[in-house]
C-alpha positions in Angstrom: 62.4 89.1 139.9 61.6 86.3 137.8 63.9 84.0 136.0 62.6 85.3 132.4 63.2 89.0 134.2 66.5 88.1 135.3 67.4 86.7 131.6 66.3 90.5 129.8 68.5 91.7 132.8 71.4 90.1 131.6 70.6 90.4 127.7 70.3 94.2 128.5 73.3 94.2 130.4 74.9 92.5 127.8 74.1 95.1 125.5 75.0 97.9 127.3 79.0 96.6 128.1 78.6 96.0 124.0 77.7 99.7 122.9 80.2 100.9 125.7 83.3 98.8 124.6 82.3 99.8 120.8 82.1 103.4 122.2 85.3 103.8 124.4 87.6 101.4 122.6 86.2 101.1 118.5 85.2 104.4 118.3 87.6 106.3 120.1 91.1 108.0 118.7 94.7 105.9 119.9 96.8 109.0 119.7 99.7 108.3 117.7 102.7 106.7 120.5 106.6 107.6 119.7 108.5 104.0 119.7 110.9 102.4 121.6 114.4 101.1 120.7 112.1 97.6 121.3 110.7 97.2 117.9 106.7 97.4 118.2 106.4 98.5 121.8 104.4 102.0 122.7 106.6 104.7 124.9 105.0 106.7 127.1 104.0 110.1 125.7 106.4 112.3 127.1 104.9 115.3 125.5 101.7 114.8 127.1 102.6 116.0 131.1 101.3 113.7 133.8 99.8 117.0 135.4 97.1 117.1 132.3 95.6 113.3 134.1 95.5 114.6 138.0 94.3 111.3 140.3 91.8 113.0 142.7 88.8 110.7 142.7 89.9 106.7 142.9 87.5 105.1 141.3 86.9 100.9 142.0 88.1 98.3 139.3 88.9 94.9 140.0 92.0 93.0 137.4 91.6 88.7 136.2 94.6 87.6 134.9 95.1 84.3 133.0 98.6 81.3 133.6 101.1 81.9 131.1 100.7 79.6 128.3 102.9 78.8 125.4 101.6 79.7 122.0 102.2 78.9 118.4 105.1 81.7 118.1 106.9 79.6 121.4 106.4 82.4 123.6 104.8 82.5 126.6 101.4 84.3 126.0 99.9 86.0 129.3 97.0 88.8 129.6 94.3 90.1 131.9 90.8 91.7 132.6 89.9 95.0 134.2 86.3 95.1 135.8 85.3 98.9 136.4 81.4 99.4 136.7 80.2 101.8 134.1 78.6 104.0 137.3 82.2 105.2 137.9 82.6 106.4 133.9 79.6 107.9 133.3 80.1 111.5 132.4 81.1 114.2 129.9 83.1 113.7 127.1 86.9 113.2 128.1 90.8 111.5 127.3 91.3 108.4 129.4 95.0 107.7 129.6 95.7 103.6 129.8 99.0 102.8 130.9 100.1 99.2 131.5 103.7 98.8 133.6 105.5 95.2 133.0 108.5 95.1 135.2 110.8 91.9 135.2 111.7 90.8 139.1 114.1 88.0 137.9 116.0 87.7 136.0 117.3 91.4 137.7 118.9 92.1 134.9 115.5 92.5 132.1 114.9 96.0 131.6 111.1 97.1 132.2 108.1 97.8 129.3 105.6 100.5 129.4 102.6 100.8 127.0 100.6 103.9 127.3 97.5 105.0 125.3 95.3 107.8 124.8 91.5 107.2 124.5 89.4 110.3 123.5 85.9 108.7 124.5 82.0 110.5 124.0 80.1 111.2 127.0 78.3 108.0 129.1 74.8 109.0 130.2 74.0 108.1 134.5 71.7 105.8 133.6 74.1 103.3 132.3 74.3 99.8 134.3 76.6 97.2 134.5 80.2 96.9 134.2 82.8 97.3 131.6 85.6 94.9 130.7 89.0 95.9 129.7 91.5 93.2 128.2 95.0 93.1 127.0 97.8 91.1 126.7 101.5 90.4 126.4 104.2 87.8 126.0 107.5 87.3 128.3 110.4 84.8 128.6 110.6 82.5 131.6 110.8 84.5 134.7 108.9 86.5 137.1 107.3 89.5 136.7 105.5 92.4 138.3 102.4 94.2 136.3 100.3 97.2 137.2 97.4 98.4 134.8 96.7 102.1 135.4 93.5 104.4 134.2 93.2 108.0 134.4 91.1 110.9 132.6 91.6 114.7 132.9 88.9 115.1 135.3 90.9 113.3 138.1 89.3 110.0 137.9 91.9 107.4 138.0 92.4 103.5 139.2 95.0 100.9 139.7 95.4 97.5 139.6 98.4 95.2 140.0 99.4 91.5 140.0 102.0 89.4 139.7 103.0 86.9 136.6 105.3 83.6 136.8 106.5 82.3 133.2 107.6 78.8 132.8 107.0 76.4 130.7 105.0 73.2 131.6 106.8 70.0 132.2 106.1 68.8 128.9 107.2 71.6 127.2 110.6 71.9 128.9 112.5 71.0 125.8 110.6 73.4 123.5 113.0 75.9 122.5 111.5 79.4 123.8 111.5 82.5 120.9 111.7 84.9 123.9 114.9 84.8 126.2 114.0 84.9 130.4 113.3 88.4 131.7 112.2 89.5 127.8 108.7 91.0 127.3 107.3 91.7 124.2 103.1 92.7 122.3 101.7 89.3 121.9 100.3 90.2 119.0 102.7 90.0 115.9 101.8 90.6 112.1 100.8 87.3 110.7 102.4 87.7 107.4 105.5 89.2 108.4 109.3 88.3 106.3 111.2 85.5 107.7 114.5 86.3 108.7 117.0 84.4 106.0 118.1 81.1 107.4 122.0 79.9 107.5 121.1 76.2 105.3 125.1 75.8 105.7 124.0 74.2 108.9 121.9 71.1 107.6 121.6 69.6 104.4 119.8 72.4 102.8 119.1 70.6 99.5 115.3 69.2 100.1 112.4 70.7 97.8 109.4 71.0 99.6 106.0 71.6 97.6 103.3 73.4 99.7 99.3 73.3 99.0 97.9 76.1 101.2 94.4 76.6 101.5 93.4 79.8 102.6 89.5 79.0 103.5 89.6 79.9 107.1 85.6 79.6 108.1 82.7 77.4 107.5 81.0 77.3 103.8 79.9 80.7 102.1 81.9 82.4 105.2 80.4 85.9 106.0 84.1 87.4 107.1 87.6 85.8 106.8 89.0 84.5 110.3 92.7 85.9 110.4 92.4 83.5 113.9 92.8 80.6 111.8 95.0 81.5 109.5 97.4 81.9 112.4 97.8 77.7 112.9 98.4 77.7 109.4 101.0 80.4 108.5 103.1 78.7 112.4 103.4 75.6 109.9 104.9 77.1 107.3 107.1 79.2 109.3 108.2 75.9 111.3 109.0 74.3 107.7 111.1 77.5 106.2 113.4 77.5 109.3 114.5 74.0 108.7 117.9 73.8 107.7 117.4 70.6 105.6 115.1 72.3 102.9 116.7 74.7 100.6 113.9 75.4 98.5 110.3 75.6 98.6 107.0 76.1 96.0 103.6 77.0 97.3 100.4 76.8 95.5 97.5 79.0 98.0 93.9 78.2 96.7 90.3 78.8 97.8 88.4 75.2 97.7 85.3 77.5 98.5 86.1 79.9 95.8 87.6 77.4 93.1 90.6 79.5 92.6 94.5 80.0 92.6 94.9 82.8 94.5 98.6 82.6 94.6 101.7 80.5 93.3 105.2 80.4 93.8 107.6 78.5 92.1 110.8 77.0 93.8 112.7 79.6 95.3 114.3 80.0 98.9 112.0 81.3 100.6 108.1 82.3 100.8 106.8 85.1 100.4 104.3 86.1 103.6 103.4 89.3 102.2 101.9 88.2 98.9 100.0 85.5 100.7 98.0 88.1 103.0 97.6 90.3 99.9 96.4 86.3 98.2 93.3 86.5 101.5 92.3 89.9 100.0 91.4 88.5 96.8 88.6 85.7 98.7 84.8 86.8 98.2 83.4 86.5 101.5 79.6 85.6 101.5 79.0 85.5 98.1 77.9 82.6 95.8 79.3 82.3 92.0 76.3 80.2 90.2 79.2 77.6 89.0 80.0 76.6 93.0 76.9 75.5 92.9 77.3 72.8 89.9 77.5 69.4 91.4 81.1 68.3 92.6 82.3 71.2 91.7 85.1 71.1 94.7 86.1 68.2 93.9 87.0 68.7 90.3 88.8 72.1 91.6 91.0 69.8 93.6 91.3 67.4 91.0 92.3 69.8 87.9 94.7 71.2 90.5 96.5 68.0 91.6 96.4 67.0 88.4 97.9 70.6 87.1 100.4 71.0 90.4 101.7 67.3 91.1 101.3 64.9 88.2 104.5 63.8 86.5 106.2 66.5 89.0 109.6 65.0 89.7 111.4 67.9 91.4 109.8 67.9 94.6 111.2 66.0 98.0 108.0 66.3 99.9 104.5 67.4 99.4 102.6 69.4 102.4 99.2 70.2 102.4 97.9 72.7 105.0 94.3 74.1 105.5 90.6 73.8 107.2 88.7 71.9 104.8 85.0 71.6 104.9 84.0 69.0 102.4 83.1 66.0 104.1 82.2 62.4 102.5 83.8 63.5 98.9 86.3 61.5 97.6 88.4 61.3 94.9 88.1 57.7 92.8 91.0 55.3 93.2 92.2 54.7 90.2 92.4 58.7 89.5 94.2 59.2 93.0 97.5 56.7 91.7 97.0 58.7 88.8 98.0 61.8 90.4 99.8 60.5 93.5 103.0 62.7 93.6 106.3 60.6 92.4 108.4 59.0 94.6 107.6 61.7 97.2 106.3 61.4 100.3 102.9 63.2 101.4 101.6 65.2 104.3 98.8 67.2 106.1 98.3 69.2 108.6 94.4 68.6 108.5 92.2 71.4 110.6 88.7 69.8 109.9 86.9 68.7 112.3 86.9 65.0 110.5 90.1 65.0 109.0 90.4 61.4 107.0 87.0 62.1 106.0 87.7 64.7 103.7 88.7 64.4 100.1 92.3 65.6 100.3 92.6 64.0 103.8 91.2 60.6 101.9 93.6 61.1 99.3 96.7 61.7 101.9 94.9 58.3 103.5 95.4 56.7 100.1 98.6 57.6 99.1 100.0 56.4 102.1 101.2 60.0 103.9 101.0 61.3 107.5 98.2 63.4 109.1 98.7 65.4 111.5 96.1 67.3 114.1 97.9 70.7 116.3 96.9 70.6 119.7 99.4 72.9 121.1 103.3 73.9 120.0 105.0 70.7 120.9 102.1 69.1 118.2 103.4 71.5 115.6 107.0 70.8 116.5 106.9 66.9 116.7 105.0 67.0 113.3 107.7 69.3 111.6 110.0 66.1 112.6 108.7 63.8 111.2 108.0 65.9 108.1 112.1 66.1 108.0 112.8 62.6 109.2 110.8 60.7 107.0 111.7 63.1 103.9 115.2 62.5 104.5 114.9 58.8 104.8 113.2 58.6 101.7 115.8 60.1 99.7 
């Protein structure tokens, strides 16, 4: 076989574990799971008997599982791989039962998870080649743990895998404070614009006002779909902010730079409100052009009018964030209008996701008023930035 055969072989392959996944995991039904008393895991379906999925025909599947790694939430974030060649699927129309067993060794005292579902899956013709890939994941506290990943259908076909997990936290990271306690396992997905829990400001100062710019443009110019992915960074900032004890009240402004708009405003209040800034992401227009984005500078002037409409002559806030990917590079704001809007005896921060972030025009502005830039690289970034966001607001006072 030639190396230009070998590439179609691959590309064809490639299809094939595409139209597959799309058929046994997109298209398929996830029977609806009774819950837990663990908020957001999936029981098992004791109404469905074990007998319906009878294991008479092992089929082989190999499991790749990834180190533990601490994410943006401060939990340890772990998941895996199942390799089962699509030879060993191909069939009639069936129910494939997924079950995936996470059982703490120590601490003893952590009480197991199991998270079943049902698949109803069309029929996979013979011919098929290749292999299919199966992934999940899951977060724990420090410990170690023992998982098994289990498939069956009502035919007979079934296969196991098992492996074994050990959570801890890197030697940088040991003083990160974990969100998990050891032995604890949770989903590691979590809804991004879930409520904060109320925080006790009794316990700091709990008098700061902190002004937040949010910009919700989460792909590259004229995006075709909205990356939730990268609003994640974005809404751990904010989150990290609220549960300081030294701020007591907060005011966000969430705009599109693409789109020229405010999608979303809050005035000082004690808390945000996550919900209305997911239903603010609804309201973007992805891939389409109005005829005035096109106008020359026309981002720029957004930002201006709205520094000029949010911060000038504000004197209520203590600190000014601003949070977001921006993907204007080279524009900048002139001097003498960027003391005209600089916020008043406040101090000024970013948390910059462009690739380049001083060359952009709010990170040049930040640059120019003197505030702190900060790039997330991994948790105990986000953390060490939220410091100095307190320290030097404090200070200033």
């Amino acid at each position: 076989m030639t190396g230009l055969q070998r590439r179609k072989q691959r590309a064809s392959d490639a299809r094939t574990r595409f139209v597959c996944l799309t058929l046994l995991l997109c298209l398929g039904v996830i029977r609806s799971p009774a819950q837990t008393d663990k908020p957001g895991l999936i029981s098992r379906l004791d109404q469905v008997p074990d007998t319906a999925f009878p294991r008479t025909n092992e089929i082989p599947c190999k499991v790749r599982s990834f180190k533990p790694s601490l994410d943006l939430e401060f939990r340890l974030h772990t998941g895996y791989w199942v390799e089962i060649p699509f030879k060993a699927m191909a069939g009639p129309a069936t129910v494939w039962k997924l079950l995936l067993v996470v059982e703490p060794i120590s601490p003893e005292s952590a009480e197991p998870v199991e998270i079943e579902q049902f698949i109803e899956a069309g029929a996979i013709p013979p011919t098929v080649k290749g292999k299919i890939e199966m992934s999940g994941s899951f977060a724990v506290g420090e410990g170690a743990y023992r998982a098994s990943w289990h498939l069956a259908d009502r035919t007979g076909r079934h296969c196991s895998v098992a492996w074994d997990v050990e959570a801890k936290l890197a030697r940088r990271d040991r003083d990160v404070p974990l969100a998990l306690e050891p032995g604890e396992i949770t989903p590691a997905r979590v809804y991004l614009f879930r409520q904060e829990d109320p925080v006790d400001r009794s316990l700091g100062r709990g008098d700061l006002r902190l002004k937040v710019f949010l910009n919700l443009d989460s792909g590259s110019r004229r995006r075709a779909t909205i990356r939730l992915w990268r609003i994640a960074p974005m809404m751990a900032v904010m989150r990290n902010l609220f549960r300081r004890t030294e701020f007591g009240e907060f005011a966000l402004v969430a705009y599109s730079q693409e789109d020229q708009k405010i999608l979303h405003r809050e005035e000082y209040g004690e808390d945000f409100d996550f919900q209305s800034i997911g239903k603010a992401i609804r309201k973007l227009a992805p891939a389409t052009v109005d005829f005035r984005d096109l106008a020359e500078n026309s981002e720029t002037n957004f930002i201006e009018d709205m520094l000029a409409d949010e911060l000038w002559g504000d004197d209520e806030t203590d600190a000014v964030v601003f949070i977001g990917h921006e993907h204007w590079e080279g524009k900048k704001l002139p001097k003498d209008q960027l003391q005209q809007l600089a916020p008043l005896s406040a101090p000024v921060f970013y948390f910059n996701f462009a690739r380049h972030p001083w060359k952009t025009t709010l990170g040049n502005a930040v640059k120019q008023w003197g505030g702190s830039q900060f790039r997330l690289r991994g948790p105990r970034d986000l953390l060490e930035a939220i410091d100095e966001v307190v320290s030097r607001t404090v200070t200033e006072q």
